[in-house]
N, C-alpha and C positions, 0 to 999 in steps of 0.2 A: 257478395260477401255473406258469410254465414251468418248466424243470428250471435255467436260466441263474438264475433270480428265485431258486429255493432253495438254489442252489451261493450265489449274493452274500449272502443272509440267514443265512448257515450262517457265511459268513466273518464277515461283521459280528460274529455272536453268538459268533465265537469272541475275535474283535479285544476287546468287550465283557469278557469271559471272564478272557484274560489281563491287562488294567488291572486289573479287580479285586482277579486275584492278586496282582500287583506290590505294590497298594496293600495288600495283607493282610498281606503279606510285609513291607513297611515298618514297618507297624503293631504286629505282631509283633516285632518286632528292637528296637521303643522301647520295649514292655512290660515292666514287671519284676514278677516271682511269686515268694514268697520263700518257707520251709519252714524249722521250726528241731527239733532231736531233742532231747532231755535236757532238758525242762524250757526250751526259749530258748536256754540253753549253748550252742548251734553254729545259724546262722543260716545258709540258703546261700539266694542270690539270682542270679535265672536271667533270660531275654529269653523272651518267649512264643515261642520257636523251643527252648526246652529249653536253650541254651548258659550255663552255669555264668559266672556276672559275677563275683561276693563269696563268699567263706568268712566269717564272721566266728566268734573263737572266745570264751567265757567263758575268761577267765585261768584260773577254776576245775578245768574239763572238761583241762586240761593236765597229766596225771600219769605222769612217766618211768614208775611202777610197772606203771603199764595202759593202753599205749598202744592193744591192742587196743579197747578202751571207745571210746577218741576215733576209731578208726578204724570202728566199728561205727555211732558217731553222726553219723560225716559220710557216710556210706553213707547210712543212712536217710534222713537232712534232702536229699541228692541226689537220690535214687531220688522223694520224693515232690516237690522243684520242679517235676522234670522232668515227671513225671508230670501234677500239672495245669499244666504247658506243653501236654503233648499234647492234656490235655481242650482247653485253650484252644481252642490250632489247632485242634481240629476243629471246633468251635461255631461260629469266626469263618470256616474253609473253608466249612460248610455256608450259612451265611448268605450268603457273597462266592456259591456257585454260584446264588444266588436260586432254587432248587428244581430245577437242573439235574439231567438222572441222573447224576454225575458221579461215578464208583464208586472214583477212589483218589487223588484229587488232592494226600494228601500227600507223593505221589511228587516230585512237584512240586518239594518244599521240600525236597528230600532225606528226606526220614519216612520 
């Protein structure tokens, strides 16, 4: 094939490339992953892109005396949404590159 035929195959494959993401990206933003610390007592629910949706709090886990505790269990229950947000994204990026060498396409998404 000429170098004309792999310059158009290289475009295509890239044209391919970005619908994927677009559509990965949608896909992601309607996902919800959710994480709770204390026992359930604080629930935080995220979009497979990691952005923070819902807090929810047990009435309980609300104590003037140690707010530090509730502030240590909405850390956690964040830290791990996000967390398998990211697993997410990557699983559904690698998949979208159909076996591409594609070495950081969460740049993409802002990642």
């Amino acid at each position: 094939m000429d170098s004309m035929g792999n310059l158009q195959q290289l475009f295509q494959l890239g044209q391919q490339m970005q619908t994927r993401l677009a559509d990965l990206n949608d896909r992601l933003e309607k996902e919800t992953l959710s994480a709770t610390s204390g026992g359930g007592m604080v629930e935080v629910s995220a979009d497979g892109r990691g952005n923070v949706r819902r807090l929810k709090l047990d009435p309980a886990v609300v104590d003037p005396e140690d707010v530090e505790m509730l502030e240590d269990l909405i850390l956690a229950a964040v830290s791990e949404v996000q967390r398998r947000a990211r697993e997410t994204m990557e699983k559904e990026m690698k998949e979208a590159a159909g076996g591409l060498p594609i070495s950081n396409v969460a740049g993409l998404f802002g990642g």
